[in-house]
C-alpha beads as a LAMMPS data file, in Angstrom:
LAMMPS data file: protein, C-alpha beads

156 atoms
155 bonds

1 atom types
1 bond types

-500.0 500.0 xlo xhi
-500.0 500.0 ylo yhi
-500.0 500.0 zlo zhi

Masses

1 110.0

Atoms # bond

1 1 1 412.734 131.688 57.297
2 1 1 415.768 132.990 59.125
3 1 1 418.551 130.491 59.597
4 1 1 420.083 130.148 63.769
5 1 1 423.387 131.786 61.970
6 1 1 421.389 134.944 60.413
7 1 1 419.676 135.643 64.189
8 1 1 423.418 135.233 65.384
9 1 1 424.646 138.303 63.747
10 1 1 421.749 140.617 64.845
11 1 1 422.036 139.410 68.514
12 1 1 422.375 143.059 70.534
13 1 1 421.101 145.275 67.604
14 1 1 418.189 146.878 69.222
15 1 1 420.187 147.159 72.650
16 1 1 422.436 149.357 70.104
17 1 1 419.283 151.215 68.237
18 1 1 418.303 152.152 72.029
19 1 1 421.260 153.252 73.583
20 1 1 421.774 155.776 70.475
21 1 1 418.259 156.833 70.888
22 1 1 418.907 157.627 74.526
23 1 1 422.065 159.606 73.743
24 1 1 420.437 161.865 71.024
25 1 1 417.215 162.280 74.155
26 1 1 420.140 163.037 76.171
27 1 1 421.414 165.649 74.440
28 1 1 418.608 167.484 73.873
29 1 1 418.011 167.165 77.554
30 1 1 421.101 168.865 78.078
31 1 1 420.340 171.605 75.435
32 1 1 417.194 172.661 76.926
33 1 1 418.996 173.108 80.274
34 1 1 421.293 175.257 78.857
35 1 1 418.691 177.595 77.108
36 1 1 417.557 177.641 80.110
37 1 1 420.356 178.983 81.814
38 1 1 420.842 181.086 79.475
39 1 1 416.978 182.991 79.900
40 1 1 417.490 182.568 83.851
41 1 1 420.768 185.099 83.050
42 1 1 419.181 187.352 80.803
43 1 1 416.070 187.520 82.762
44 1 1 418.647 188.626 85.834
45 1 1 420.291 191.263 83.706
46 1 1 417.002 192.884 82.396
47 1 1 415.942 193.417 86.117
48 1 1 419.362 195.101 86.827
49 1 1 418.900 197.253 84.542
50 1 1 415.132 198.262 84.992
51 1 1 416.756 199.040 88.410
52 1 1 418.700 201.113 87.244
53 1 1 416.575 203.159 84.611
54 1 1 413.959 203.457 87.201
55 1 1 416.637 204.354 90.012
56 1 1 417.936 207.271 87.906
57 1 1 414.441 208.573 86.533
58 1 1 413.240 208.560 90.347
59 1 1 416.921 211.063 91.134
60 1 1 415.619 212.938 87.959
61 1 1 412.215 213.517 89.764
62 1 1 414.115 214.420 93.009
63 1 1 416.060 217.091 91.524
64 1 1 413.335 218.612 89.491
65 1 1 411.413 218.568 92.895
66 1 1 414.638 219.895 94.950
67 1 1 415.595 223.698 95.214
68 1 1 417.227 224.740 91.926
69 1 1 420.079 226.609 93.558
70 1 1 421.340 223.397 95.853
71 1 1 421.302 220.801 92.765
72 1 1 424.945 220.624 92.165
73 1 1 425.902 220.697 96.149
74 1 1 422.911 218.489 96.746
75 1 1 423.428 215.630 94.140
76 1 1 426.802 215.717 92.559
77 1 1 428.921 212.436 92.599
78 1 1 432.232 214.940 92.654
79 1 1 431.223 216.381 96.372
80 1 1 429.303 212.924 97.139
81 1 1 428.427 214.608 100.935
82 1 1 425.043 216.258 99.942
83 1 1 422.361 214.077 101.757
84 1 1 419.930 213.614 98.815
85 1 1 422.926 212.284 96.807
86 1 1 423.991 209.717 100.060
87 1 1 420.191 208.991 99.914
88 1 1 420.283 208.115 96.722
89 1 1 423.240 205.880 96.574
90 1 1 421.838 203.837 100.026
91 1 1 418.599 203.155 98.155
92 1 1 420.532 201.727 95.167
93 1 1 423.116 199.653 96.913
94 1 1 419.778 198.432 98.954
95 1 1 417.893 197.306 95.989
96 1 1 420.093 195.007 93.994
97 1 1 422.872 194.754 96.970
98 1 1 426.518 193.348 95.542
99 1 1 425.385 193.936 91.849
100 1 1 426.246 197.896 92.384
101 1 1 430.120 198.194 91.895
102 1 1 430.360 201.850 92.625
103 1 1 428.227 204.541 93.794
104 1 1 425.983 206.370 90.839
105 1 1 428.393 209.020 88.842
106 1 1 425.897 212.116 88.780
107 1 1 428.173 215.312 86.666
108 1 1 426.328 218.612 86.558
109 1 1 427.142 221.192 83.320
110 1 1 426.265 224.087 81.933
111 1 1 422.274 223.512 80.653
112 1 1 421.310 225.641 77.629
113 1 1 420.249 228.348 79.521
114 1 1 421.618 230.082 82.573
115 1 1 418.982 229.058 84.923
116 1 1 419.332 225.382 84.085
117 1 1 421.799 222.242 84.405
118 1 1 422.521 219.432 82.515
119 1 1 423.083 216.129 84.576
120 1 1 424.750 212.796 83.645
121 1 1 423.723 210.171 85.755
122 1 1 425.874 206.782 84.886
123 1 1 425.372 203.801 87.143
124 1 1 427.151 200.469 86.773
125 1 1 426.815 197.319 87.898
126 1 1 427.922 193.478 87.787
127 1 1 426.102 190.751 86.474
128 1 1 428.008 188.228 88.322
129 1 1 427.294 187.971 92.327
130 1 1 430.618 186.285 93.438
131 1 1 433.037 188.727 93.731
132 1 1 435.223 186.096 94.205
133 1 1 435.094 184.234 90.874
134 1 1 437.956 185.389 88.561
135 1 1 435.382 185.407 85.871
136 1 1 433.923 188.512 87.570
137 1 1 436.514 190.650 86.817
138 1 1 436.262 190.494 83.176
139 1 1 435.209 193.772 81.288
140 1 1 431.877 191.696 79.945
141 1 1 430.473 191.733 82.958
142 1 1 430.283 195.159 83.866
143 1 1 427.177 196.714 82.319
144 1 1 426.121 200.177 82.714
145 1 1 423.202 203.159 82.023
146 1 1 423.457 206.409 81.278
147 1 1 421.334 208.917 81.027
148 1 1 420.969 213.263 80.669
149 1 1 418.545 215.165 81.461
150 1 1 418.099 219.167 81.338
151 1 1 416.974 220.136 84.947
152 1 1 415.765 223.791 85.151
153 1 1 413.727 226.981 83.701
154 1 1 415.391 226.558 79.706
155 1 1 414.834 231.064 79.666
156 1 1 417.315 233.962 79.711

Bonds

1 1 1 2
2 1 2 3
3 1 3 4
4 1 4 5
5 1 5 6
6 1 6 7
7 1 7 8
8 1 8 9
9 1 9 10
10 1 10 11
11 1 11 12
12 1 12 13
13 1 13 14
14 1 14 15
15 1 15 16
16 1 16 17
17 1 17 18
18 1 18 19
19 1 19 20
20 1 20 21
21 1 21 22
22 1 22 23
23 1 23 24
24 1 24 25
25 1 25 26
26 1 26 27
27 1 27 28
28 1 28 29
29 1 29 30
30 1 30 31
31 1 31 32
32 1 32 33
33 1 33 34
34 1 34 35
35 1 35 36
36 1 36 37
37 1 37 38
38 1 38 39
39 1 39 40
40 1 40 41
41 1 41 42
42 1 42 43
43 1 43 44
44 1 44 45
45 1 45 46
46 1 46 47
47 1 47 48
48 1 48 49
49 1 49 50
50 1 50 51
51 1 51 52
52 1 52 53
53 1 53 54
54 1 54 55
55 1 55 56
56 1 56 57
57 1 57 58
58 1 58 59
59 1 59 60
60 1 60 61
61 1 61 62
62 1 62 63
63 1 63 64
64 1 64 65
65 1 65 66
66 1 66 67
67 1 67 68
68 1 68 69
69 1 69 70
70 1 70 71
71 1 71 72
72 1 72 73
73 1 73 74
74 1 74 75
75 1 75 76
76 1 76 77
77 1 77 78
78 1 78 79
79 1 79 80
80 1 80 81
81 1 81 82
82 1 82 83
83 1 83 84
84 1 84 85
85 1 85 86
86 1 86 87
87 1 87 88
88 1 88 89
89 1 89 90
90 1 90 91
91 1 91 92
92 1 92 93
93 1 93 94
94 1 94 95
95 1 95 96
96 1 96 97
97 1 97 98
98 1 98 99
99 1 99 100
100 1 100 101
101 1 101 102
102 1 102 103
103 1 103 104
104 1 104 105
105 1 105 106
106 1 106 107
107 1 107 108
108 1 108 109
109 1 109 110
110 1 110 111
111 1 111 112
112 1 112 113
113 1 113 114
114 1 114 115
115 1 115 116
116 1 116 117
117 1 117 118
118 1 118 119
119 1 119 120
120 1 120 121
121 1 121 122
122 1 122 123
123 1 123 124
124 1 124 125
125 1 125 126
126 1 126 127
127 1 127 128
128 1 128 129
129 1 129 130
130 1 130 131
131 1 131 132
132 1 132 133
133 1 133 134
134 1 134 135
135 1 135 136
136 1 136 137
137 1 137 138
138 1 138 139
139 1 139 140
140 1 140 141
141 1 141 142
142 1 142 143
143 1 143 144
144 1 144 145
145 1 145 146
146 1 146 147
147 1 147 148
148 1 148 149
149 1 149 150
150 1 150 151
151 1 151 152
152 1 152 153
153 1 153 154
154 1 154 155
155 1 155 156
């Protein structure tokens, strides 16, 4: 049998046993909020960039599709007046709206033949949306694609 002094000393013991079981519930509470987070971020990033790869691979198609001679005065980021290029850039900056920080860099080369080009297309963009935020400004945030491709007749 327990004695009134042994009863005494345990008085509040289970009040203590649940309070730390609600702390350690709490905390993994909190964890799986931040995962989630965490996938809600990622999850934003991957659709910037499938933007992106698809918004490039669709100015690919364009050029292949364009007149061969009027690619580089058509498309190129250094002239940025040809109206496929100004096209272009609208329908990006349309899409994902603040994300963009700068209009598509598109550099034409020589291509391996004399009747082709090589283009660099390199877009960039922002994962954070408030341009305001000091954090946005970091070098992390700024993500970017690149891509080449060989746009031409590859013949002498």
């Amino acid at each position: 049998m327990n004695s009134p002094r042994s009863i005494q000393h345990q008085a509040g013991a289970y009040l203590l046993e649940a309070l730390v079981g609600i702390l350690i519930f709490s905390l993994g509470i909190l964890g799986i909020v931040g995962l989630q987070a965490a996938s809600l971020r990622n999850t934003s990033d991957a659709s910037l960039r499938a933007e992106a790869v698809f918004a490039a691979n669709e100015l690919i198609g364009r050029m292949w599709a364009d007149d061969q001679s009027q690619l580089i005065g058509n498309y190129s980021s250094t002239f940025g007046t040809g109206q496929p290029y100004l096209n272009f850039a609208a329908d990006l900056k349309a899409a994902q709206g603040a994300a963009w920080i700068q209009d598509p860099a598109v550099v034409f080369s020589a291509g391996p033949s004399p009747t082709s080009s090589t283009v660099n297309i390199v877009i960039q963009w922002r994962t954070c949306s408030d341009a305001a935020n000091p954090a946005c400004t970091s070098s992390k945030e700024v993500h970017n694609y690149q891509t080449s491709a060989v746009i031409g007749q590859n013949q002498w």
